[in-house]
Backbone as CSV, one residue per row, in Angstrom:
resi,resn,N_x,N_y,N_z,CA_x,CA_y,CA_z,C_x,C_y,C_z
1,UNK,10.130,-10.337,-13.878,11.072,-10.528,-12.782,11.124,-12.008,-12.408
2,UNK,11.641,-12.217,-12.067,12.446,-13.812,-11.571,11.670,-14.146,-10.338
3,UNK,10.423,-14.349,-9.921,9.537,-14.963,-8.498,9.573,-16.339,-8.736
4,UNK,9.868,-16.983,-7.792,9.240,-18.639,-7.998,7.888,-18.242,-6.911
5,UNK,6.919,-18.887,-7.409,5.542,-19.346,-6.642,4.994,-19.631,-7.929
6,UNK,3.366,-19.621,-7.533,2.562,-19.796,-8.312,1.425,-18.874,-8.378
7,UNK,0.308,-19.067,-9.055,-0.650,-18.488,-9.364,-1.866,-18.643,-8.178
8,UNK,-2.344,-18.151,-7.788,-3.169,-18.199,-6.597,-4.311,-18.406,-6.825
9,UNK,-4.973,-19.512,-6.286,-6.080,-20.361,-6.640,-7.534,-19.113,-5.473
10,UNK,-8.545,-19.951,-5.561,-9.311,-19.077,-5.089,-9.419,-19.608,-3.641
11,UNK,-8.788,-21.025,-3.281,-8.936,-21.668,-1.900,-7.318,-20.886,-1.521
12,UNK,-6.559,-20.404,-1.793,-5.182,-20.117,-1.493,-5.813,-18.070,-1.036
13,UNK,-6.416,-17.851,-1.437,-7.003,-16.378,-1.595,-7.723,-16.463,-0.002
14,UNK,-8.977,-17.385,-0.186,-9.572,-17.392,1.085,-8.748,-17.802,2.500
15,UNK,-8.319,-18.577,1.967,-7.008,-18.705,3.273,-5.868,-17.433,3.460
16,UNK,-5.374,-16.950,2.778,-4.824,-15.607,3.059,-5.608,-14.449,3.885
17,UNK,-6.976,-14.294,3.434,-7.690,-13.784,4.321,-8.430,-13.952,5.351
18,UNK,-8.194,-15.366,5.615,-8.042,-15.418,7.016,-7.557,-15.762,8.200
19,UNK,-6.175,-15.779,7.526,-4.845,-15.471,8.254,-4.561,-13.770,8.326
20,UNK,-4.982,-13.066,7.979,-4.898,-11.532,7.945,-5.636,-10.922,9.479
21,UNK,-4.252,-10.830,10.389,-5.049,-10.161,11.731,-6.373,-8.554,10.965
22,UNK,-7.262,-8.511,12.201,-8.035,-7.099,11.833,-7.010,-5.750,11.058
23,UNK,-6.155,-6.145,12.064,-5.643,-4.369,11.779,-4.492,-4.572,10.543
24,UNK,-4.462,-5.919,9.879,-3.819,-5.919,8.575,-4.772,-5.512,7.304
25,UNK,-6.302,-6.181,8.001,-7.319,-6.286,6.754,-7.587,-4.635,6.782
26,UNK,-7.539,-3.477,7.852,-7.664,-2.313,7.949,-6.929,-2.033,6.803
27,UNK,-5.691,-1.559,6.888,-4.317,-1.585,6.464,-4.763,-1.462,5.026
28,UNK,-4.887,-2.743,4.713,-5.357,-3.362,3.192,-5.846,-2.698,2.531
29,UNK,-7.225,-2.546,3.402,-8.538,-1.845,2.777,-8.255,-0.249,2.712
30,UNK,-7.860,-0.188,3.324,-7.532,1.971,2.994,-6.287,1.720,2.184
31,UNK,-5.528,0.988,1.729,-4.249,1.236,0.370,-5.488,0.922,-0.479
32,UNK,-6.045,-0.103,-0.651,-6.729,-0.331,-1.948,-7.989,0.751,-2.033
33,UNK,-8.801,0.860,-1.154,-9.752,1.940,-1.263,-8.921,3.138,-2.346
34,UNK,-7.741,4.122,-1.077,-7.508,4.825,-1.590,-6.956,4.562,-3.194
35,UNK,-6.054,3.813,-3.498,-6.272,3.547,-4.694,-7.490,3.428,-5.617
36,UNK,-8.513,2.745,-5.284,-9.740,2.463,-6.288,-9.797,4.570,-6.540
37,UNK,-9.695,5.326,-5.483,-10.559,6.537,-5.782,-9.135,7.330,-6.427
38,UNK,-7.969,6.938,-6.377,-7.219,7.777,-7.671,-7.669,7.140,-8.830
39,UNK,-8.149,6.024,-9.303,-8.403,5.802,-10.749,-9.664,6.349,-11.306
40,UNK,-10.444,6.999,-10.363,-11.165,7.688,-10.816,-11.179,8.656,-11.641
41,UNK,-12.079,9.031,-12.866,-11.645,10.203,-13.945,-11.839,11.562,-13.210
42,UNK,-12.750,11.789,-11.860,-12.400,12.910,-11.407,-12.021,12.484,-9.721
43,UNK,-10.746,13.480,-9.636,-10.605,13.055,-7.929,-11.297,13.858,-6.838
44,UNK,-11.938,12.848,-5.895,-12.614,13.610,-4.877,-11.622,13.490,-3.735
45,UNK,-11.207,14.974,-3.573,-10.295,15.309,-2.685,-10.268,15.228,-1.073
46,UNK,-11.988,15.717,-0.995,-12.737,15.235,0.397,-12.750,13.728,0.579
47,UNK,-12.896,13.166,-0.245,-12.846,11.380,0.714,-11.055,10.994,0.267
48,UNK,-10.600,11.549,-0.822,-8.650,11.049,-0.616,-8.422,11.535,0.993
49,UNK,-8.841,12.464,1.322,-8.357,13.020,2.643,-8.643,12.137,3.686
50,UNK,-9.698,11.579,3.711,-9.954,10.760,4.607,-8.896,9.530,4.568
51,UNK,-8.368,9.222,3.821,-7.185,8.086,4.000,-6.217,8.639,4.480
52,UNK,-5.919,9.857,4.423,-4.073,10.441,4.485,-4.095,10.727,5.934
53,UNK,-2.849,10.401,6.949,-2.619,10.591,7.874,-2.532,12.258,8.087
54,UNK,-3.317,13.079,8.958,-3.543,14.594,9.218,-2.089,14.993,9.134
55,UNK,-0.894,14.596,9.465,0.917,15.187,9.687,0.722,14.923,8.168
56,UNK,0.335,14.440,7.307,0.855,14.124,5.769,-0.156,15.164,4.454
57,UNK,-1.123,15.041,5.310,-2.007,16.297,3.896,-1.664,16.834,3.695
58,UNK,-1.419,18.281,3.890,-0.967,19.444,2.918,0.111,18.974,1.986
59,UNK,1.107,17.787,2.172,1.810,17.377,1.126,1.242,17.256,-0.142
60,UNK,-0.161,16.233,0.207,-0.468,15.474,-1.163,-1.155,16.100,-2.016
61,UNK,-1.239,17.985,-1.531,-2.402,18.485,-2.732,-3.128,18.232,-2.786
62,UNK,-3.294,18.527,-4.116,-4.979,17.991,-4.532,-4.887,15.863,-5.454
63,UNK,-4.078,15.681,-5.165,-3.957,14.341,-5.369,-3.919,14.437,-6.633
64,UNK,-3.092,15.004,-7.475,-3.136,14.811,-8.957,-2.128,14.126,-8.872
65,UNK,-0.834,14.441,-8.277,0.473,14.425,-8.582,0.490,12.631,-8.025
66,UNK,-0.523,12.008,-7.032,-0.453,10.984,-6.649,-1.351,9.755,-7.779
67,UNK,-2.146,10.792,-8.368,-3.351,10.018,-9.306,-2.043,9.519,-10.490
68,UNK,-1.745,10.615,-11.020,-0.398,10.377,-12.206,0.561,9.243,-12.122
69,UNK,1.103,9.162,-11.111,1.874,8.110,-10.146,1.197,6.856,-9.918
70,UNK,0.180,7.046,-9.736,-0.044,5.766,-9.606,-0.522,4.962,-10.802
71,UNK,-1.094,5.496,-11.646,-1.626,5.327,-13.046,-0.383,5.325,-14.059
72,UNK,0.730,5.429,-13.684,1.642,5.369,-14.402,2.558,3.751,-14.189
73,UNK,1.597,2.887,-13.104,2.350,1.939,-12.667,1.386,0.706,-13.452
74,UNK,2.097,0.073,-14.318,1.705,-0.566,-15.205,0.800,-2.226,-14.586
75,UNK,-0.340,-2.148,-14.403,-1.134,-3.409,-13.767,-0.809,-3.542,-12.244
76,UNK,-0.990,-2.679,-11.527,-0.369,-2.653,-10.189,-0.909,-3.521,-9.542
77,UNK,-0.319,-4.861,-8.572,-0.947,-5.261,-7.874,-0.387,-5.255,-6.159
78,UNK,-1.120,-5.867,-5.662,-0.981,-4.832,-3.877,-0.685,-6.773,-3.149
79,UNK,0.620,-6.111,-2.728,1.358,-7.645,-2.100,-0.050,-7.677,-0.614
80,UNK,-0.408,-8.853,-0.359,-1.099,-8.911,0.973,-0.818,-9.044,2.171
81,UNK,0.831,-8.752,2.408,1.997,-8.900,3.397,1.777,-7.440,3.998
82,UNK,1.710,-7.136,5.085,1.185,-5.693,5.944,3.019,-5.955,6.164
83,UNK,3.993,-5.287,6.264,5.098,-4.998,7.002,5.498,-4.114,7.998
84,UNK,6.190,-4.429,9.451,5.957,-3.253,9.761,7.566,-2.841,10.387
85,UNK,8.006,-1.423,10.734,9.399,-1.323,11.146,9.606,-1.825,12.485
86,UNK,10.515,-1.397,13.133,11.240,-2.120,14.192,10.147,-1.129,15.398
87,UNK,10.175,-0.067,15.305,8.905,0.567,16.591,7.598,0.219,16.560
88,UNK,7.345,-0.170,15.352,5.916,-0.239,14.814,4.919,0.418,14.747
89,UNK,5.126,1.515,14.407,4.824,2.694,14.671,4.416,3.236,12.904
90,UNK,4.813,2.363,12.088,5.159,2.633,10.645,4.932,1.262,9.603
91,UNK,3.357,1.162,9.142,3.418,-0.048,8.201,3.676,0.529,6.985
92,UNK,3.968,-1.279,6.175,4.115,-0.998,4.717,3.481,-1.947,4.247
93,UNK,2.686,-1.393,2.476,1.940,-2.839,1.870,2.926,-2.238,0.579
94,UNK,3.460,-3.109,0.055,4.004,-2.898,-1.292,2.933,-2.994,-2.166
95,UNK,3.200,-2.436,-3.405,2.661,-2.551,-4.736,3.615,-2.955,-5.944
96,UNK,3.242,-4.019,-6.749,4.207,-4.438,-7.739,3.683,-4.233,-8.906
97,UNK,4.866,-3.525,-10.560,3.846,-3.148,-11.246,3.692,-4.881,-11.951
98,UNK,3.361,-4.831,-13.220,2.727,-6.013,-13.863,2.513,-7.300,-13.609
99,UNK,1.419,-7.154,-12.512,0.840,-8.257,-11.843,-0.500,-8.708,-12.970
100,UNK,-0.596,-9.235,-13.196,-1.749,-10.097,-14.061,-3.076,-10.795,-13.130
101,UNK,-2.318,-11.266,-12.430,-3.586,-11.768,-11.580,-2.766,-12.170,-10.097
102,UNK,-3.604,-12.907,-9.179,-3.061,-13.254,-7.686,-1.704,-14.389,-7.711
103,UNK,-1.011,-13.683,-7.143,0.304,-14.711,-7.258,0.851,-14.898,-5.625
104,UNK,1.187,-16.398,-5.925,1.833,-16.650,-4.307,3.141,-16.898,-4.111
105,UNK,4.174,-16.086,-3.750,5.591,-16.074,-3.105,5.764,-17.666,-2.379
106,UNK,6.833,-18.844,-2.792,6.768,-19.654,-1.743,8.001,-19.459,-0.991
107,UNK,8.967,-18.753,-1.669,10.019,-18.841,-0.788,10.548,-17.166,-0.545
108,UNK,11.559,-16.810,0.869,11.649,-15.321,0.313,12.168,-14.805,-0.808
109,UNK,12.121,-13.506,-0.996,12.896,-12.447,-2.192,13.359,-11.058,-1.506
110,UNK,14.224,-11.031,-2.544,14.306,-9.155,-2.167,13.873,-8.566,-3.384
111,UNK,12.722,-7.656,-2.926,12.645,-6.789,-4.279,13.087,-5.759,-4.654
112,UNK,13.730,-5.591,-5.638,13.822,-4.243,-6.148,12.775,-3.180,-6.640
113,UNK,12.176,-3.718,-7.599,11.091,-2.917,-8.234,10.073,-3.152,-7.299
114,UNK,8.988,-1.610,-7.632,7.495,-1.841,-6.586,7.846,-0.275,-5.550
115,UNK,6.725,-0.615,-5.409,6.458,1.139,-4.785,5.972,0.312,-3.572
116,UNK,5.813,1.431,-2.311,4.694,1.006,-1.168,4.216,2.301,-1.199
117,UNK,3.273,1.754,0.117,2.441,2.743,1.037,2.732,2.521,2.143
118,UNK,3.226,3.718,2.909,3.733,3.949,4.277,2.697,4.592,4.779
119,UNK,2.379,3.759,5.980,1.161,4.509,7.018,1.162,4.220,8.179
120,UNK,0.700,5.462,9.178,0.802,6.040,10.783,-0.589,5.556,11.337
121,UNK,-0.103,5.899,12.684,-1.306,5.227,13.464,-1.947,6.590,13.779
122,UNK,-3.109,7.117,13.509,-3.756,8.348,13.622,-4.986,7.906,14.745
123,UNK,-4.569,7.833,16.120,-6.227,7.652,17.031,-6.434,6.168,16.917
124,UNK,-5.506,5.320,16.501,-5.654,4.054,16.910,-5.968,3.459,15.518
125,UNK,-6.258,4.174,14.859,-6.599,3.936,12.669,-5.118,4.215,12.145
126,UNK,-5.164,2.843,11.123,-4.054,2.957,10.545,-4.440,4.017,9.216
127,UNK,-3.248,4.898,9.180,-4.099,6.377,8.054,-2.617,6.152,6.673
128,UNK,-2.963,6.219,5.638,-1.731,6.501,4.549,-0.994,7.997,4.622
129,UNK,0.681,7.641,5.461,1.068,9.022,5.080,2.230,9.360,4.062
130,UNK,2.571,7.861,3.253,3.613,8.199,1.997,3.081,7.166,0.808
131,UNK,3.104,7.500,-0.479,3.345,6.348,-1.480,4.328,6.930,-2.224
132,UNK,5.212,5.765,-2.755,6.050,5.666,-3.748,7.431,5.011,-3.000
133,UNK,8.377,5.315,-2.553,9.380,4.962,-1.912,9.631,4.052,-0.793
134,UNK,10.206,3.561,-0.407,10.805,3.515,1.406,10.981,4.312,2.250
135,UNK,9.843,4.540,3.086,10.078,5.505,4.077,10.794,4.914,5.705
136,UNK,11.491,4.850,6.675,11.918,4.526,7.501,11.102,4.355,8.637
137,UNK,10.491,5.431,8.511,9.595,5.702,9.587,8.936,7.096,9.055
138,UNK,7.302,7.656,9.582,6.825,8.163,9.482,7.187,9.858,10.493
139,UNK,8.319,9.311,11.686,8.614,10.278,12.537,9.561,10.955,12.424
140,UNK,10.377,10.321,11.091,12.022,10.717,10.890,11.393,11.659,9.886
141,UNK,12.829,13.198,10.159,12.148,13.762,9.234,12.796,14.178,8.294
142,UNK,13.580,13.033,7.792,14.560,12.889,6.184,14.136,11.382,5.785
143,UNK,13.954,10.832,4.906,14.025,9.844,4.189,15.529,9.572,3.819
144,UNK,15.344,8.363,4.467,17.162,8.004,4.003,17.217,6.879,3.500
């Protein structure tokens, strides 16, 4: 795809993280957690649960259908931009597939390709309650 930036040094890394308010590095850490435990060869369904927002479980099964999906996304890497909608009530971290290593955006884009993770505020914890699409909000109850 067509990005201008560059390649992200390891002083460009440490400075990203700590420009990352708490409740972005939250955010972060439960997309990538939950990710690390779909690449697992067996899924433990008891700790996937612990990431998924309680209104969103019974969707995700037994997390096969999410393990497949995500393993089907070729070198995925996880943008470090937390986004959030207009209530805020609803973040997003994108995922882009064939990322190679840390790359830095200098100017904006619109992307086309790339999946996110849409997640609710469950008790004051940010919890994952969609991957794959654009969700609007977590309260609407059509995806449009």
């Amino acid at each position: 795809s067509n990005m201008y930036g560059h390649n992200a040094t390891d002083e460009d890394m440490a400075m990203i993280g700590k420009e990352l308010t708490q409740e972005e590095l939250q955010i972060l850490e439960s997309c990538i957690k939950f990710a690390d435990e779909l690449k697992k060869p067996i899924l433990d369904v008891k700790k996937l649960k612990k990431f998924v927002h309680p209104a969103a479980r019974r969707g995700w099964g037994d997390f096969s259908q999410a393990k497949s999906f995500f393993l089907s996304i070729p070198n995925p890497g996880f943008s470090t931009k937390v986004r959030y909608n207009d209530a805020k009530d609803t973040a997003y971290v994108k995922i882009f597939p064939k990322v190679d290593e840390a790359f830095l955006i200098n100017t904006p884009h619109i992307f086309s390709e790339g999946y996110e993770f849409a997640l609710g505020k469950w008790f004051g914890k940010w919890m994952i309650y969609q991957f794959g699409g654009h969700l609007n909000s977590i309260y609407e109850k059509t995806n449009k």
